[in-house]
N, C-alpha and C positions, 0 to 999 in steps of 0.2 A: 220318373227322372232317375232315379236309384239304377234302376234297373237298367238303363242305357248306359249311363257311369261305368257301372259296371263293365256291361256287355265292352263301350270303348277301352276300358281300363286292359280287360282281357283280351282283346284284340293289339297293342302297342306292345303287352306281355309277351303275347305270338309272335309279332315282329319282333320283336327283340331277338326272342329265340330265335330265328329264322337268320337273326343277322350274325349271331354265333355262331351258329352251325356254317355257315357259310365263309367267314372267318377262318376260323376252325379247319375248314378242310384245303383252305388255300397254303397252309404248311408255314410259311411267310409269306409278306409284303412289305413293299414302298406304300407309304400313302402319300398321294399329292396333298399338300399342307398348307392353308391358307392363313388358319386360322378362325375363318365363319363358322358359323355355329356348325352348319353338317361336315366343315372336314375336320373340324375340333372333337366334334362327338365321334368321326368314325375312327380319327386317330387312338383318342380313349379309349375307344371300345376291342380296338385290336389288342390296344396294349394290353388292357385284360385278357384276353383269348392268346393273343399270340407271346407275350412276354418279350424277351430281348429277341424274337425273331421277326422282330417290325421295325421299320423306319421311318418316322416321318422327314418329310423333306420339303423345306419351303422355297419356292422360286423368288428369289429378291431381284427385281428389275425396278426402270422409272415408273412402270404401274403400279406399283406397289407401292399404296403408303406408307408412311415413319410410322405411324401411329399404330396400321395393320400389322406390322411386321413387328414392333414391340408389343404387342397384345399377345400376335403369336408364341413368340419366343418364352414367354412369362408363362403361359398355362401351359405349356408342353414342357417348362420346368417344375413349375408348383405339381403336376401331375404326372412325374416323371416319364416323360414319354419323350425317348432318343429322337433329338431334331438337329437336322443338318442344314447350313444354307446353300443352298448353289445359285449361282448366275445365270441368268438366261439370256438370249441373246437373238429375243425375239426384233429389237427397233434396227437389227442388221438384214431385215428379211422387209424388200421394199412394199411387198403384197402386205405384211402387217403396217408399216404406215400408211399406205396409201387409203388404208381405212374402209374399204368395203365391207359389202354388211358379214361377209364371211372372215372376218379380220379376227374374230375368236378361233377358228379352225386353225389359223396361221401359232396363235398365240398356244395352243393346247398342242402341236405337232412340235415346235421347238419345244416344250414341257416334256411331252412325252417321250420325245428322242431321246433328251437328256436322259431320263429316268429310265429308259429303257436298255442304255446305256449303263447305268449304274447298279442295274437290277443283272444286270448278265457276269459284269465285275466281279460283284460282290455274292452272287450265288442267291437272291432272294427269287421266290417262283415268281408273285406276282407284281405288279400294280394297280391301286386303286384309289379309289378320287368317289367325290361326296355329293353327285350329283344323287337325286330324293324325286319322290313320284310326281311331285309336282314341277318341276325342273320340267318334263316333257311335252307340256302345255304352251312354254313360249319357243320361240326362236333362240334355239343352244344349236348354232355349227360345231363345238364345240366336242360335241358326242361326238361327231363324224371320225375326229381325230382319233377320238379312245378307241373306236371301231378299228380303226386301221391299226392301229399299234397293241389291241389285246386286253384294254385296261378293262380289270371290273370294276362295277358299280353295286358293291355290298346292298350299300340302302336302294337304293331301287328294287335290286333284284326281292329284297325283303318287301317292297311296297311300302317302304316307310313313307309319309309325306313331310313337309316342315314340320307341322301344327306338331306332331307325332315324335319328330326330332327334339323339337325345343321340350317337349312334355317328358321325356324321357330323360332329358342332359339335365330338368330340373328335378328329379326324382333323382338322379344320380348326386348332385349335390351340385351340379359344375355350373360355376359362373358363368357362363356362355350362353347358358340357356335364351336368353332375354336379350341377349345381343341384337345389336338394331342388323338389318340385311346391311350386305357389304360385297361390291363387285371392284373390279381394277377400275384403277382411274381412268383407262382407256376408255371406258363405257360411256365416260360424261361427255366425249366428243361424237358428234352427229356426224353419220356415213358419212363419206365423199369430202370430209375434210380433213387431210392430214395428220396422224397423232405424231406430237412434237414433245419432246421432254418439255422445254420451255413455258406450249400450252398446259402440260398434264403439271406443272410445279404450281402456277397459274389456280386450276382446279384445286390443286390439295393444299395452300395456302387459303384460299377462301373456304375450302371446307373445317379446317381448321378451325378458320375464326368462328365460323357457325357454332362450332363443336364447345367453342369456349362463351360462348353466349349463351349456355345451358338445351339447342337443341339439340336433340336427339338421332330423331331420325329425317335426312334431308339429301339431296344431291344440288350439285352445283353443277351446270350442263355449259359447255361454252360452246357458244357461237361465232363466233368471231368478236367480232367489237362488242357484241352483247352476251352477257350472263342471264340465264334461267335459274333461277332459286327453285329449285321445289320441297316444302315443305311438308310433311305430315299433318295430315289432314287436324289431325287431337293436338297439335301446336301451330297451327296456321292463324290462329285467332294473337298469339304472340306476335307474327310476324306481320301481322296486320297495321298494328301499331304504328302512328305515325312517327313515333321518334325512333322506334326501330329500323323502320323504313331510312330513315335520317343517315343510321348505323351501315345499315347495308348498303350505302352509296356509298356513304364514304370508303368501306373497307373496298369493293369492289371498284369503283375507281382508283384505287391509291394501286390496285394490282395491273391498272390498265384495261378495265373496260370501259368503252364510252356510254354505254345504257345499261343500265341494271334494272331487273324485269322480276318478278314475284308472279310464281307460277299456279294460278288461282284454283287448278286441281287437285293444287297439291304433291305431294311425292306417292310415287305408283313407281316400277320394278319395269324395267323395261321400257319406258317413255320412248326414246326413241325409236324401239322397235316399230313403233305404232304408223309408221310411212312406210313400212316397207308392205 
């Protein structure tokens, strides 16, 4: 068992290396800045390598949560790492409400423009963004976008995977390590239904209240009249609860759903992928 420790220990040391040097020879960068653990770790890890010749930069839109965007803002200060906000101005772009399954490509080509735009401005060589080796396992249109517009992908290119992410940003010391996963609000609405500010405020009020009810890690999926709970498998037995149950109608009715639903698989990464 030692010996595997090891051997893993010395293999995420090699990525690491792999992700400096790669760094390293990009001169500067933009980093796309979310705030999740991989675009917080890669932001960190520029700032080490590249010093004042990096920028993070966070896209602030209605997908984006209060909560994401003050988490962001907060480690990219405690860790001094230069963050700009910009606006995007993706819910101007009818293909990204209209919600198809390619409605991420919409969303990362209006990111990128921008960024690509501010990288030419302001003299930085690159862009890049925190997509990890396992990111290529599900449905990311999203790649498609970086392809067209030149972004790299440090951690990939490194073969960093999550698991590999979080173990490193916890050796580093960084609070993020442990962060529960985190997508834009847009994700909780199902293809083929329009994303609406009003739906997406909708989702990030009931996710809220979740959040304040001590769980953890969870999505809130709307459907229309009905809400999807999915919780984490290691706190489903919480939500099981019949007075909790009690809780969660109330709060999701008071938001205007007519059914409220407890998603008995659980919370999984991609749920709605899973029709396509």
């Amino acid at each position: 068992m030692r010996c595997k420790d090891e051997a893993m220990e010395s293999g995420r040391r090699e990525k690491a290396d792999a992700l400096a040097q790669t760094l390293a020879a990009l001169g500067s960068a933009l980093v796309a800045y979310s705030g999740g653990v991989d675009s917080a770790y890669l932001a960190w890890a520029a700032r080490q390598v590249l010093g004042d010749r990096m920028l993070a930069v966070l896209a602030d839109s209605p997908s984006l949560a209060a909560f994401q965007k003050r988490d962001a803002v907060q480690f990219a200060r405690d860790y001094g790492i230069p963050v700009e906000i910009i606006r995007t101005e993706e819910f101007d772009n009818p293909d990204y409400v209209q919600n198809a399954p390619d409605r991420c490509f919409h969303c990362k080509d209006e990111l990128f423009g921008t960024l690509t735009a501010i990288s030419r401005q302001r003299g930085f060589a690159s862009i890049i963004y925190g997509v990890n080796a396992d990111d290529t396992r599900d449905f990311r249109p999203g790649h498609r976008a970086a392809a067209q517009y030149g972004v790299r992908s440090p951690l990939l290119d490194a073969g960093l995977t999550k698991a590999e992410i979080r173990e490193l940003a916890r050796q580093a010391g960084l609070p993020i390590w442990d962060r529960p996963a985190s997508a834009c609000l847009s994700s909780r609405i199902p293809y083929g239904t329009p994303v609406t500010i009003q739906n997406l405020k909708k989702v990030e009020d009931g996710e809220e209240a979740l959040r304040k009810l001590g769980f953890r890690q969870f999505r809130v999926r709307h459907h229309g009249d009905l809400v999807r709970i999915e919780i984490a498998p290691d706190e489903l037995s919480k939500a099981l609860d019949p007075q909790m149950a009690q809780i969660f109608s109330r709060i999701f009715k008071k938001l205007g759903y007519k059914y409220v639903t407890l998603d008995l698989e659980g919370y999984r990464t991609g749920s709605l992928n899973e029709v396509l």
